[in-house]
N, C-alpha and C positions, 0 to 999 in steps of 0.2 A: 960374894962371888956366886956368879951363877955357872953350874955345873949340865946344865939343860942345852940338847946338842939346839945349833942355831940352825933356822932353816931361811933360808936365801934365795930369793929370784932372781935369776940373768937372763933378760929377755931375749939376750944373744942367744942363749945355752940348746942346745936341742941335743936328745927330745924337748920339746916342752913341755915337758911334766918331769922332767928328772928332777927339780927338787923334789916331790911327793914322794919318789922312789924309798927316803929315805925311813919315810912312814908307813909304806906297805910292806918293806922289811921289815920293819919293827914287829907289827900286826903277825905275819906270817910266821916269825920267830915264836909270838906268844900264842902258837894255836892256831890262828887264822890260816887262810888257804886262798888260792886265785881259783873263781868259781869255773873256767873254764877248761880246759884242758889246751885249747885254740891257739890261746894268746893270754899274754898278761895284759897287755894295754889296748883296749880297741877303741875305733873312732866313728865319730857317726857326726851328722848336723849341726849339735851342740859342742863339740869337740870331742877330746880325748874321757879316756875313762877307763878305769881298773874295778870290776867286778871280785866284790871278795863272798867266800861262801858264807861267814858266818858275820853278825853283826860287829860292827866298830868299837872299842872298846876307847872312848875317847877320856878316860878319867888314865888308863895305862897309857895312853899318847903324850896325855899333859904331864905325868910326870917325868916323864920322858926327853919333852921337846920344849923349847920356846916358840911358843905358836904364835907367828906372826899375825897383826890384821887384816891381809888380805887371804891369809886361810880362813872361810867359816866353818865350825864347824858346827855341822844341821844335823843333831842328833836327832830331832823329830821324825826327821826324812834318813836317816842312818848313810850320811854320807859328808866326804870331807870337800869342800868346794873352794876353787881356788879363782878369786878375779882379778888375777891376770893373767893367768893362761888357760882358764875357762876345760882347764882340766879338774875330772872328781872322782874322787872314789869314794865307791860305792859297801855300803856295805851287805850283809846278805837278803834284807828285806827285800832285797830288788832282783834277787835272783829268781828267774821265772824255768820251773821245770819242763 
């Protein structure tokens, strides 16, 4: 039995980034924070995006979530990428003072 929440894509659904919503909760529960005061979700060329202050903690995600394969997660690049709604979040390396 897997006790790991599911995360799910409805390309109906909008926002389209609400499933991720349920990861930056997570994140923001353990410490993290939205890097902006603005907004949680902002958008720009590439699409959608949530800017977190501090970096990703993706080993607390996994135990956490069943992480589908069209989540990557780019820990290199400290952010969660999603291809199919070309929404990501980011983690705090990309936060520019």
């Amino acid at each position: 039995m897997n006790s790991k929440i599911r995360i799910d894509y409805d390309a109906a659904a909008r926002p389209v980034y609400l499933h991720l919503e349920p990861l930056v909760e997570k994140l923001i529960e353990n410490g993290n924070a939205v890097a902006t005061t603005q907004y949680r979700w902002g958008e720009n060329r590439t699409g959608w995006f949530c800017q977190l202050s501090k970096p990703i903690d993706f080993a607390f995600l996994e135990q956490i979530f069943d992480i589908p394969d069209f989540l990557i997660l780019n820990r290199e690049g400290d952010a969660i990428e999603c291809a199919r709604s070309w929404a990501t979040i980011y983690g705090g390396t990309h936060v520019r003072g």
